[in-house]
C-alpha positions as CSV (number, residue, x, y, z in Angstrom):
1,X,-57.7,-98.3,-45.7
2,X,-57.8,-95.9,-48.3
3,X,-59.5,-92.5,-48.8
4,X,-62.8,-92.7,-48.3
5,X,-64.1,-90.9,-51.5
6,X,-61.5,-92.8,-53.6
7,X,-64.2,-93.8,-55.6
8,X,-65.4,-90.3,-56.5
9,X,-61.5,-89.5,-57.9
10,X,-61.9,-92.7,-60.2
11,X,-65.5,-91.8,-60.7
12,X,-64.7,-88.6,-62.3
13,X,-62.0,-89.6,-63.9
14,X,-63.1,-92.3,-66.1
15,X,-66.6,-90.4,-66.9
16,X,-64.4,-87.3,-68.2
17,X,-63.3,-90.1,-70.9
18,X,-66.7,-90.5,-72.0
19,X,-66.8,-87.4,-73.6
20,X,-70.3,-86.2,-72.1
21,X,-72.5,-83.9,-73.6
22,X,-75.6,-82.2,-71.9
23,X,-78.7,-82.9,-72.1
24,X,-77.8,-86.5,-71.6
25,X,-80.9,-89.6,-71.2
26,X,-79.7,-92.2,-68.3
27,X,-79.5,-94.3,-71.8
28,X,-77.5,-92.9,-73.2
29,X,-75.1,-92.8,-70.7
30,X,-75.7,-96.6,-70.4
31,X,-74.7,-96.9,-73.8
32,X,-71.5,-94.7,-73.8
33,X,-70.2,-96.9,-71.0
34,X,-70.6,-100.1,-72.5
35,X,-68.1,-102.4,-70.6
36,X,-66.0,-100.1,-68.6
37,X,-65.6,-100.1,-65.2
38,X,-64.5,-97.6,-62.6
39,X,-62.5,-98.4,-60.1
40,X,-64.7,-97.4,-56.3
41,X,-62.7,-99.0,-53.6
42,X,-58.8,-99.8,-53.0
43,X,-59.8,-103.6,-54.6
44,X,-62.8,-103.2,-56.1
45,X,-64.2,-102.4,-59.5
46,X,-67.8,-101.4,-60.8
47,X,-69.3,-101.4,-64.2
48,X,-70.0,-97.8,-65.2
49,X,-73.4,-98.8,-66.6
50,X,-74.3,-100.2,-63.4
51,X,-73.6,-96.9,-61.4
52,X,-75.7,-95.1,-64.1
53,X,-78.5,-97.8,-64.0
54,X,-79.4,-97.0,-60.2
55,X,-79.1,-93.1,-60.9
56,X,-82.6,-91.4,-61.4
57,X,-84.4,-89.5,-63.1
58,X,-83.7,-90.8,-66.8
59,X,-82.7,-87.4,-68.1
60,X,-80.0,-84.7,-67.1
61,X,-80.3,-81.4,-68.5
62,X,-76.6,-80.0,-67.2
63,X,-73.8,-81.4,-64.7
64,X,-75.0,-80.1,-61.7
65,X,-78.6,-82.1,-62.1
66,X,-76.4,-85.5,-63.3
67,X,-73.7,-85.0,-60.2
68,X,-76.7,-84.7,-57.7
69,X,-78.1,-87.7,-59.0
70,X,-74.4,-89.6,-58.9
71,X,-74.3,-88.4,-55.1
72,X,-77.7,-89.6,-54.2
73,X,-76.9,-93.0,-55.6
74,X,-73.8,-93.3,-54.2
75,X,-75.1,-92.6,-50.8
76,X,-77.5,-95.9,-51.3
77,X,-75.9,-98.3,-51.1
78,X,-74.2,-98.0,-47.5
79,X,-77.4,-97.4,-46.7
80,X,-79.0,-100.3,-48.0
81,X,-75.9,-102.2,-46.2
82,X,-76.8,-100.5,-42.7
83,X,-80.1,-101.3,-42.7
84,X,-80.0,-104.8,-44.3
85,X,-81.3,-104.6,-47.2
């Protein structure tokens, strides 16, 4: 087993090539991923878009605001897993 945040370090990684300029829409940031995914486990890869898709609210004024909202989403789904959903 890997680092647990190993996910975060690809995360960051691959958004820093998207060339991100705030105030961002949750659209747009949909749109600038287009097709790439990230890698967030040792095996597994995600679609950027879909990481963005389950972010909320729909618009980020600075990096602090859009990095809360990446934290809170990425704290779902184990969640959703623990519970059974």
């Amino acid at each position: 087993m890997g680092f647990p945040n190993v996910g975060m370090h690809y995360f960051v990684k691959t958004f820093n090539q998207l060339d991100v300029r705030f105030p961002i829409t949750k659209r747009e940031l949909i749109e600038k991923a287009g097709d790439i995914q990230v890698k967030t486990w040792e095996n597994q890869y995600t679609l950027l878009k879909d990481i963005f898709e389950s972010m909320v609210p729909e618009e980020y004024p600075n990096g602090t605001a859009f990095m809360c909202a990446y934290t809170s989403a990425n704290l779902q789904t184990p969640k959703k897993i623990f519970i059974g959903k």
